[in-house]
KOLVEXLO-189009 format. One record per residue (C-alpha): z negated, y negated, x negated. Coordinates in Angstrom, 1 decimal, always signed. Each point is the difference from the previous one (the first is absolute). Layout:
N
(r (Z,Y,X))
...
//
This chain:
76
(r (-76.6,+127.6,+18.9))
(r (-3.6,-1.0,+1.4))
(r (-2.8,+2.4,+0.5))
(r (-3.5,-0.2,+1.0))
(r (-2.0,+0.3,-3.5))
(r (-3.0,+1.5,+1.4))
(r (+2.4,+3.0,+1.0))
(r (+1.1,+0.2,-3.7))
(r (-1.8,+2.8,-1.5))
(r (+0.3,+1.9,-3.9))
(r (-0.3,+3.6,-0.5))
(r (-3.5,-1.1,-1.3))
(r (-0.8,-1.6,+3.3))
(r (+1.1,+3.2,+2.0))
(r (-2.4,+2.2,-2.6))
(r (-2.8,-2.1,+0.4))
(r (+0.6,-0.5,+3.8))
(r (+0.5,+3.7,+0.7))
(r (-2.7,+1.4,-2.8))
(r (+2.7,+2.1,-1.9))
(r (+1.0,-0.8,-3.7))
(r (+3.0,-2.0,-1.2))
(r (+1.6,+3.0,-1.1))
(r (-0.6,+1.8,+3.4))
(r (+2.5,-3.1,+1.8))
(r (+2.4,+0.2,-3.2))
(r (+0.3,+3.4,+1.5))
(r (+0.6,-0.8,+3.4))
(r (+2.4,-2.2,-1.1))
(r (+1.6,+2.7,-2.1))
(r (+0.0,+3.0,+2.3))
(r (+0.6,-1.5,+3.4))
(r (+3.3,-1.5,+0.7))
(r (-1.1,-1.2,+3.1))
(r (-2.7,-2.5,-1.9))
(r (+1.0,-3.8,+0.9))
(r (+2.3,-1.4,-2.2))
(r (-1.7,-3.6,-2.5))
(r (+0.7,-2.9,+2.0))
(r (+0.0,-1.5,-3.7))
(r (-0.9,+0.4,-3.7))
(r (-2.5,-3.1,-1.4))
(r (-1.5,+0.2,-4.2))
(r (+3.7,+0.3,-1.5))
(r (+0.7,+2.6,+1.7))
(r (-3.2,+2.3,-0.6))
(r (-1.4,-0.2,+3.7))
(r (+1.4,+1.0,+2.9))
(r (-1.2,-1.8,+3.3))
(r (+0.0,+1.8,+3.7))
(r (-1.1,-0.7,+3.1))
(r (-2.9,+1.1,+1.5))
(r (+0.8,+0.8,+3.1))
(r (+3.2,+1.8,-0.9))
(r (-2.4,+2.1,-2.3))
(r (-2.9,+0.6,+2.8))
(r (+3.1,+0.4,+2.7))
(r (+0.8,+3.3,-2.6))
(r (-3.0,+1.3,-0.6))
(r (-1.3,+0.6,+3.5))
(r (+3.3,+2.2,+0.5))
(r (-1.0,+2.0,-2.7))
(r (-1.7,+3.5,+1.1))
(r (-2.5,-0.3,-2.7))
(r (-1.3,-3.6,+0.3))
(r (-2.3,+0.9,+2.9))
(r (-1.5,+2.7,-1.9))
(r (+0.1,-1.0,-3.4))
(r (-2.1,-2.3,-2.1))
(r (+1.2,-2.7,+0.7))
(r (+0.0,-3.5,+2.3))
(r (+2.4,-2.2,-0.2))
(r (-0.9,-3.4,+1.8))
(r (+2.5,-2.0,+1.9))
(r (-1.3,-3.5,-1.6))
(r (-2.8,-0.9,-2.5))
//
């Protein structure tokens, strides 16, 4: 399978990009089924890669992410 690798993005990109902590995305991950699903894992398995948009696309229809601390950006 092909994807764009700008749209690739760690749960380290999406903390720096939306200005909350790693641990604040591991939770998102954790607590909200409805987070995207990895397109892949890369570093033997340690690193989980998503997609961007898929991310941004669920994060504007959260309630909070309009009022919250946080920006997440469509693209760098």
């Amino acid at each position: 399978m092909k994807w764009d690798l700008d749209d690739l993005v760690s749960p380290a990109d999406i903390a720096e990009e939306c200005g909350a902590t790693r641990a604040t995305v591991s939770n998102w991950v954790k607590r909200y089924p409805d987070f995207p699903q990895p397109l892949t894992t890369v570093a033997r398995g340690r690193t989980k890669l998503y997609s961007r948009k898929a991310v941004v696309e669920w994060y504007d229809r959260k309630d909070w992410a309009h009022d919250g601390p946080y920006s997440l950006k469509a693209g760098r």
